[in-house]
C-alpha positions in Angstrom: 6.7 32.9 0.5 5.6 30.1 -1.5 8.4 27.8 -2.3 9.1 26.4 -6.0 7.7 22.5 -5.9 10.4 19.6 -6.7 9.2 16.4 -7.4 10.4 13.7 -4.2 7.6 11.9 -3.3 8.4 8.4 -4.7 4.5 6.4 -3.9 4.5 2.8 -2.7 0.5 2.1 -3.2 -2.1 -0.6 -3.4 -5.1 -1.1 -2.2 -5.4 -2.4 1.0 -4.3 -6.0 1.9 -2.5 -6.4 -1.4 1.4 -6.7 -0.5 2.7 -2.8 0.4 4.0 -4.0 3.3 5.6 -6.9 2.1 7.1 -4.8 -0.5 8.4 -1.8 1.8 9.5 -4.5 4.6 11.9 -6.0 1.2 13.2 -2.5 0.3 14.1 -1.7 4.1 15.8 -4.9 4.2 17.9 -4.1 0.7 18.3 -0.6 1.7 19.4 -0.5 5.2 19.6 -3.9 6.2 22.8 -6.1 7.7 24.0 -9.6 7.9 20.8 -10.0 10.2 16.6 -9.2 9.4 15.7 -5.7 10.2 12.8 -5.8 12.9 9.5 -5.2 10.9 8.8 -2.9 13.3 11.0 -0.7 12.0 10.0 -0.4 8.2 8.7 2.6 9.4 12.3 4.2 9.2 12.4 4.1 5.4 9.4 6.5 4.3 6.7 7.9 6.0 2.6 6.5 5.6 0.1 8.6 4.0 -2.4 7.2 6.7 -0.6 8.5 10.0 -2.7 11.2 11.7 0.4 12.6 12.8 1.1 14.2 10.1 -1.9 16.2 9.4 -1.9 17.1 12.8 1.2 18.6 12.6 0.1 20.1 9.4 -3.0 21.3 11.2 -0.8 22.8 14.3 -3.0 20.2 16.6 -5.6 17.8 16.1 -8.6 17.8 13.8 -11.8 15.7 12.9 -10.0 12.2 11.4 -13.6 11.2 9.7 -14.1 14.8 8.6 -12.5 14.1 4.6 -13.0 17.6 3.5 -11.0 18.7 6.4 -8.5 15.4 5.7 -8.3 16.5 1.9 -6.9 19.5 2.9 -4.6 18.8 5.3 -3.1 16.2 2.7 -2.5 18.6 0.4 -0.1 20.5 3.2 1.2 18.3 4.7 2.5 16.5 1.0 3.8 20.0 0.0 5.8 20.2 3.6 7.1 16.7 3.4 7.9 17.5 -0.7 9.8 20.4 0.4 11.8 19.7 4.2 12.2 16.2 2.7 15.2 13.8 1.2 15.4 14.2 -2.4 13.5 11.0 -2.8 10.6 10.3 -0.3 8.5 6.6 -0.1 5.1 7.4 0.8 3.2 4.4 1.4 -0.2 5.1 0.4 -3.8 3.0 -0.1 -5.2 5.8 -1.5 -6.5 5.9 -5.2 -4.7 8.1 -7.7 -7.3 10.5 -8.2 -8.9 14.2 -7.2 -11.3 15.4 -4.2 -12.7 18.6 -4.4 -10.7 19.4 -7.1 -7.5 18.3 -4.9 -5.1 15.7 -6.0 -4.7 13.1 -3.4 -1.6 12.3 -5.4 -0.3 15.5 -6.4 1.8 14.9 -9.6 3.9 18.1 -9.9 5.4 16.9 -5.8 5.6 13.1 -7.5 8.4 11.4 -8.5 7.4 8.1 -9.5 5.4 5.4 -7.7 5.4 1.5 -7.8 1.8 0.0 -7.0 1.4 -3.5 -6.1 -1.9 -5.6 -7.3 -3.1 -8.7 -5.9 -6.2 -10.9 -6.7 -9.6 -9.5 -5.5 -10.2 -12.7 -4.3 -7.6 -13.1 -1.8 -7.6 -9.4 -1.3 -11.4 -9.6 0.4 -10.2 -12.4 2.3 -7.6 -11.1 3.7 -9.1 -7.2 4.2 -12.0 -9.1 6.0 -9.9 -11.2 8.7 -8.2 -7.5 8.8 -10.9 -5.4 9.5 -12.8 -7.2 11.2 -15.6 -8.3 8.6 -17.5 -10.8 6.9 -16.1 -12.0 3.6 -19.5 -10.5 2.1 -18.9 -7.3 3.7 -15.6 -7.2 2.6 -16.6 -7.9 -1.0 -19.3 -5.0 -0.7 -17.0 -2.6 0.0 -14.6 -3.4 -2.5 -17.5 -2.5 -4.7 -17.8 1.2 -3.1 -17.2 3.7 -5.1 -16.6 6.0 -2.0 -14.9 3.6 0.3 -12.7 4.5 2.4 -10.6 2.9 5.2 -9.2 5.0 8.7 -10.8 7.8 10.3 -10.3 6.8 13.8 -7.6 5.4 16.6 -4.4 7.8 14.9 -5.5 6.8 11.1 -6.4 9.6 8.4 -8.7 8.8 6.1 -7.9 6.8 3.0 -9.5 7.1 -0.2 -9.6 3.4 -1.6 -13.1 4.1 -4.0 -13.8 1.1 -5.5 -11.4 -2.2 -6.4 -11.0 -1.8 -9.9 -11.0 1.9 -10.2 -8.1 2.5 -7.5 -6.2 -0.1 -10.0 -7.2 1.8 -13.1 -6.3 5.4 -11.4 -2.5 3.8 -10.5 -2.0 1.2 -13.7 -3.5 3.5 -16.2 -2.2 6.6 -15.1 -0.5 9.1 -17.7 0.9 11.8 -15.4 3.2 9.3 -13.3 5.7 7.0 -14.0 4.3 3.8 -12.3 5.6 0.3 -12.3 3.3 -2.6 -11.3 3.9 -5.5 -9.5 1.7 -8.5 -9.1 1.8 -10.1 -6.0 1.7 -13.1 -7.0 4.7 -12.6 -9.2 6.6 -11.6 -5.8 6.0 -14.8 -4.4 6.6 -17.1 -7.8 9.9 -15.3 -8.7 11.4 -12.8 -6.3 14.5 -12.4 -7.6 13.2 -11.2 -11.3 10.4 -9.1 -9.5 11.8 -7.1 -6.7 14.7 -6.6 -9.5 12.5 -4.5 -10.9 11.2 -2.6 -8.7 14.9 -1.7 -7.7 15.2 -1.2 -11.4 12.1 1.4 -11.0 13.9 3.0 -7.9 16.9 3.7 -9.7 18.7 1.6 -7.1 22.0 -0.5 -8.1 21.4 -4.1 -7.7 23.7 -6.2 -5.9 23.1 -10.0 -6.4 24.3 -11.1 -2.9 22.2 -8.4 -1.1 19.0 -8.6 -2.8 19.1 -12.4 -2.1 19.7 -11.7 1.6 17.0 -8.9 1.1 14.6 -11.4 0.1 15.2 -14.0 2.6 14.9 -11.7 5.5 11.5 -10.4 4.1 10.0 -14.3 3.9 6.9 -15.1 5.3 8.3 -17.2 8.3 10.9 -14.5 8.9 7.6 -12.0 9.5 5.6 -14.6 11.1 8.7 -15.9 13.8 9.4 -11.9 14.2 5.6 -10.9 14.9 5.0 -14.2 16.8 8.1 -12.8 19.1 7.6 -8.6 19.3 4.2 -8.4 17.5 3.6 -5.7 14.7 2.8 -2.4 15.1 0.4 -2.4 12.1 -1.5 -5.1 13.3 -5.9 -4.6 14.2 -7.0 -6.2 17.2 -9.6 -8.1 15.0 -6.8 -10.5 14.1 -4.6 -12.1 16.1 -1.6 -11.7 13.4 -0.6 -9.3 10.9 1.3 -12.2 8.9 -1.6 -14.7 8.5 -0.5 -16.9 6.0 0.4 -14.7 2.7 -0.7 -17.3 0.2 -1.3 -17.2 -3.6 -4.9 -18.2 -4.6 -6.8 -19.1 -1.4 -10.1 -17.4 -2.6 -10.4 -21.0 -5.1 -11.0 -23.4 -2.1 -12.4 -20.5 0.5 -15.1 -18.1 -1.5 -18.3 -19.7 -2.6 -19.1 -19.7 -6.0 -21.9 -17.0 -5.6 -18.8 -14.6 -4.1 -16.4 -15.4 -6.8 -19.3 -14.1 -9.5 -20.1 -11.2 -7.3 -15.9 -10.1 -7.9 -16.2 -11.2 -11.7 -19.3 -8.9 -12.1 -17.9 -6.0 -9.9 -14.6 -6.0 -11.3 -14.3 -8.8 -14.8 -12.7 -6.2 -17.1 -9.8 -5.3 -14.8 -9.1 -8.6 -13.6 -8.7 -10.2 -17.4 -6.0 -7.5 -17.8 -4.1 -8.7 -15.0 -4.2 -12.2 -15.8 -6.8 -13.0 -12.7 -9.9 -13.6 -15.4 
């Protein structure tokens, strides 16, 4: 019988390369960290990831096609209405998916949804950063954020993620009515941490404690995730890099894209861009 749906899946999303796991590696740090960092391989312990085969395998009752997406649609659509209902009352899903429908399916189904927080970053830095990560040029990776049916995944344990195109995955999370969505800038969590993860705590409906969201905060710094990957290595790393935690700037497309490249992003994606302060 079918079971009533509840609303617990609470969305961590961005677009790829844009800060989730910065952000989730801060809230398992506040949420279930000690006097000492929580290993980042760990982070995994606080939600689950949209993107893990696993999971529409088990939906699935044994493998299945990973670059099939009509097969990957609806397995989604199970396996978010099993983890909806044999979840915790409020479940982080990390997700790089774009709010929007497939076959007439909801990759983000909004009567299972809680809430969601969606993290944004410049486009610039983004295709710098999804380029060293997947293994392309800076071109390519500027092309494909262009796409209006890219995806990422499909191979090697990853279901397929629906990212579309730059600016429309940030319209269908930042201009969404049927979901309560707070929005973080990236480069807000790096200029002021404190006021910024605040509010996504805030968003959570988690208590803030002062002390702890300053120890939160320090053990999620950059050279705490570059001294812990440099030591144990991160599970979420692509062996096209040869580290997950690069260098996590602010702003390095000014002195690394070429003119031409910087008007390619301001024609592919101006109108969003000015909204979020990155005209």
């Amino acid at each position: 019988m079918e079971l009533p749906p509840r609303r617990s899946l609470f969305w961590i999303a961005s677009y790829p390369k844009s800060g989730n796991t910065w952000l989730r590696i801060f809230l398992a740090n506040y949420l279930l960290g000690g006097d000492a960092p929580l290993s980042i391989n760990k982070v995994g312990v606080l939600g689950l990831a949209d993107g893990d085969a696993r999971h529409y395998e088990r939906a699935n009752d044994g493998p299945y096609d990973l670059a099939d997406p009509a097969q990957t649609v609806a397995l989604r659509s199970r396996f978010l209405r099993q983890a909806n209902h044999s979840g915790p009352k409020v479940a982080l899903v990390k997700t790089h998916c774009f709010n929007s429908t497939i076959n007439g399916a909801p990759l983000i189904p909004p009567q299972l949804s809680r809430g969601a927080i969606y993290v944004i970053r410049h486009p610039g830095d983004v295709a710098l950063s999804f380029a060293s990560h997947y293994g392309l040029s800076v071109d390519d990776a500027i092309a494909r954020m262009a796409e209006p049916k890219a995806v990422v995944g499909g191979s090697d344990g990853t279901a397929l993620q629906f990212t579309s195109h730059w600016s429309s995955h940030v319209k269908s999370w930042a201009g969404g009515e049927k979901l309560k969505t707070h929005v973080v800038r990236y480069e807000d969590m790096h200029s002021d941490p404190e006021k910024t993860f605040g509010r996504v705590l805030r968003h959570l409906g988690v208590a803030i404690d002062t002390k702890t969201l300053s120890r939160a905060i320090r053990h999620a710094s950059f050279k705490e995730l570059q001294t812990q990957e440099a030591a144990e290595g991160f599970v979420e790393n692509t062996p096209h890099q040869p580290r997950f935690f690069r260098k996590g700037e602010t702003g390095g497309w000014r002195h690394k894209l070429s003119k031409q490249q910087i008007h390619q992003l301001h024609q592919a994606h101006g109108p969003v861009m000015q909204a979020f302060g990155y005209a």
